[in-house]
C-alpha positions in Angstrom: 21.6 -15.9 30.5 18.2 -15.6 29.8 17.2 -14.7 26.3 14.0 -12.7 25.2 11.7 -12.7 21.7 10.2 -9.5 20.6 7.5 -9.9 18.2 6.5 -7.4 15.8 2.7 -7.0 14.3 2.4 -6.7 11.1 -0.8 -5.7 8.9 -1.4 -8.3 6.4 -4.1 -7.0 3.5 -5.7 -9.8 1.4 -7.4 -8.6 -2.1 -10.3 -10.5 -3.8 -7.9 -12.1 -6.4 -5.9 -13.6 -3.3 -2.7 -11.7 -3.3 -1.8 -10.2 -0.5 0.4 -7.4 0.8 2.1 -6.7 4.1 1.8 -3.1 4.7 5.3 -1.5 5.5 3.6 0.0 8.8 4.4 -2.0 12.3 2.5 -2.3 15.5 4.9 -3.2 19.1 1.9 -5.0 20.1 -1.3 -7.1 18.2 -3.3 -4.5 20.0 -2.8 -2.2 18.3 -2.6 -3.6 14.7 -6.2 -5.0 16.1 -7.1 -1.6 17.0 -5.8 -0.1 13.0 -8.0 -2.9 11.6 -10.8 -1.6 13.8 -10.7 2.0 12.5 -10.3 0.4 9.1 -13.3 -1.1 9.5 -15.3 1.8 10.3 -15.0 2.9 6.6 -17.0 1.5 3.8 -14.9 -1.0 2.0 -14.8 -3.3 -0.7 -16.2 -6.8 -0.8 -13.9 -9.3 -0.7 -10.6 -7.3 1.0 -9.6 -8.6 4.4 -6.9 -7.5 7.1 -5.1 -9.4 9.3 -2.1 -8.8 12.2 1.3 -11.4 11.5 3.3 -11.2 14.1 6.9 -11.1 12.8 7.8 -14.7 13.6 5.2 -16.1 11.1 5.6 -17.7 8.1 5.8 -14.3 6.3 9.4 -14.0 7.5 12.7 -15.2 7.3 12.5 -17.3 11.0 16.1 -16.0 12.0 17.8 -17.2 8.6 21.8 -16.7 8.7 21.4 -15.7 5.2 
């Protein structure tokens, strides 16, 4: 039997102390999480903030842990 992944995008938001967050939003497809960062953009920001799309099999998460 054949088995599947799903990923899911996350949006990852880096301040300009270097923490960052992972916003409890989630996108089916980097898409759009790159279309969210795009109207992001659109708005005056800070310097020194940055956004990013994780997909949910990145080191941000628990890689299948039986925990």
């Amino acid at each position: 039997m054949a088995s599947t992944a799903a990923l899911i995008w996350y949006l990852v938001v880096a301040g300009p102390q270097g923490g960052i967050v992972v916003l409890p939003s989630n996108f089916d497809t980097r898409e759009q999480c790159a279309g969210a960062i795009t109207e992001y953009q659109k708005q005056p920001t800070s310097a020194g903030w940055s956004l990013q799309c994780v997909p949910s099999a990145s080191f941000f998460a628990d890689n299948g842990s039986a925990d």
